[in-house]
C-alpha positions as CSV (number, residue, x, y, z in Angstrom):
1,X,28.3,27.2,-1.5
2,X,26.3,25.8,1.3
3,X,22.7,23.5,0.8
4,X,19.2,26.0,0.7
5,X,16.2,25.0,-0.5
6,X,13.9,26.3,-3.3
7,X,13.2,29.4,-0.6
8,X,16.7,30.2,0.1
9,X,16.4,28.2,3.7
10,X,19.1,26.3,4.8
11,X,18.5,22.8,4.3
12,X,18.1,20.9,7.7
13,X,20.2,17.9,7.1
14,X,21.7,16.3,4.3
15,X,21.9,12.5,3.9
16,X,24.9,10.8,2.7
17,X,24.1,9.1,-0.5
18,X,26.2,6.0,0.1
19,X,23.5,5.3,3.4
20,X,20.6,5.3,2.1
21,X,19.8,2.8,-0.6
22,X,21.5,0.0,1.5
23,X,19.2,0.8,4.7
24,X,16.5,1.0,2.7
25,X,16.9,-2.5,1.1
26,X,17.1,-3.7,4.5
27,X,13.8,-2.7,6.1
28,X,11.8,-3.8,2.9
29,X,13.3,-6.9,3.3
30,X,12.2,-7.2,6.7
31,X,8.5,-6.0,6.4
32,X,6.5,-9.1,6.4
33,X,3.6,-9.8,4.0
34,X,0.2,-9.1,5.1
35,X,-2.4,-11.5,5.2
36,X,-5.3,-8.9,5.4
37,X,-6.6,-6.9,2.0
38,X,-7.0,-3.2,3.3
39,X,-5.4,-3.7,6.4
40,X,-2.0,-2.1,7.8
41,X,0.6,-3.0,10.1
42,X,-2.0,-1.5,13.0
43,X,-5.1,-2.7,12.0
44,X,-3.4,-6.6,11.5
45,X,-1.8,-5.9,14.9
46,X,-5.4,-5.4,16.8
47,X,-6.5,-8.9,14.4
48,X,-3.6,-11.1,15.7
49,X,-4.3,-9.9,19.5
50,X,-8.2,-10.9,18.8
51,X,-7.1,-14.5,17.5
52,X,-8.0,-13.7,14.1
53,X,-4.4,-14.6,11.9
54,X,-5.5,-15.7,8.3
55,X,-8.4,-15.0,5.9
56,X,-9.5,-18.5,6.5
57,X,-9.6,-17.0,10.3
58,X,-11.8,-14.1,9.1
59,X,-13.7,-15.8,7.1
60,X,-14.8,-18.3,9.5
61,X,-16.2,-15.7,11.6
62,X,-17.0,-12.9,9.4
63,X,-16.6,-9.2,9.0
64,X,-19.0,-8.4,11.9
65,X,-17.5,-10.6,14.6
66,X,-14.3,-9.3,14.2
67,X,-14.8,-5.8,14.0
68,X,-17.0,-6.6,17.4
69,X,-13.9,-8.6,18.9
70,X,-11.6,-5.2,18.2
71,X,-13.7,-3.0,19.2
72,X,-14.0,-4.6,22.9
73,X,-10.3,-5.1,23.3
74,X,-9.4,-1.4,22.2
75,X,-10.8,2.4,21.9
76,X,-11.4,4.4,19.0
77,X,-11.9,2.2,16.6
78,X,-14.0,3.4,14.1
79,X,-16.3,1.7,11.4
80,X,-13.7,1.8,8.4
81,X,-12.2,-1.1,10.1
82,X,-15.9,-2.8,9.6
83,X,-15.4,-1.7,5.8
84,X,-12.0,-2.9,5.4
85,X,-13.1,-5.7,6.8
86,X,-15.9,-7.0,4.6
87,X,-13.5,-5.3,1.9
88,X,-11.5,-8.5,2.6
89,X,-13.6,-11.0,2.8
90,X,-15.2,-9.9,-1.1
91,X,-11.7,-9.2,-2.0
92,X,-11.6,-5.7,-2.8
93,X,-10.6,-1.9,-1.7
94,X,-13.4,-1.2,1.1
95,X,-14.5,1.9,-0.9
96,X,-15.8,-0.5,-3.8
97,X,-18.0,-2.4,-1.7
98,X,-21.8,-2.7,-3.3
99,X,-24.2,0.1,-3.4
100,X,-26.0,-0.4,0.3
101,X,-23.0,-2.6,1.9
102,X,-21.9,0.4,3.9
103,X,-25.6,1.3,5.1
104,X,-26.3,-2.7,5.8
105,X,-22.8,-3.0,8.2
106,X,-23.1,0.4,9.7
107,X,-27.0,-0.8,10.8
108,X,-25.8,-4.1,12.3
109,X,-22.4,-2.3,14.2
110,X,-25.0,-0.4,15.5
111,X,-26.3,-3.4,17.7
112,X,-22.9,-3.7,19.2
């Protein structure tokens, strides 16, 4: 009998089951932490290649400066980043910020 799927297609590729779980261990044991609430692999890429590589880093020069220091060293970043950001720095998912903290960072991103 040969592999289909649920729609009678034939499946693609199968994977051996003796590869999988082993490579898999592997790359999560390679993924280092991150040191940035809210950010991924991208977004802490763009912070490390501003000079920003600790929350002691973004702290020290807040949400503001850093999304300004991104934003000038690459295009289409957009003003999430700001959220995640200041998401951070209070320690929590950037869709929790306060009632008016969006309005307030999107006014002063404005300037720059």
């Amino acid at each position: 009998m040969s592999p289909r799927c649920r729609r009678g297609r034939l499946a693609s590729f199968v994977r051996p089951q003796s590869v999988q779980l082993p490579l898999r261990g592997l790359l999560l044991a390679r993924t280092p932490p991150q040191p940035f609430r809210n950010l991924g692999p991208k977004s802490t890429n763009w912070m490390y290649e501003v000079g920003i590589h600790s929350m002691a880093d973004l702290h020290a020069l807040g949400a503001i400066e850093a999304y300004r220091r991104v934003k000038a060293s690459r295009k289409g970043v957009t003003v999430v980043l700001l959220y995640a950001l200041q998401g951070a720095i209070l320690d929590c998912h950037w869709n929790d910020l306060p009632p008016g903290m969006k309005e307030i960072l999107q006014s002063q991103a404005k300037d720059l």
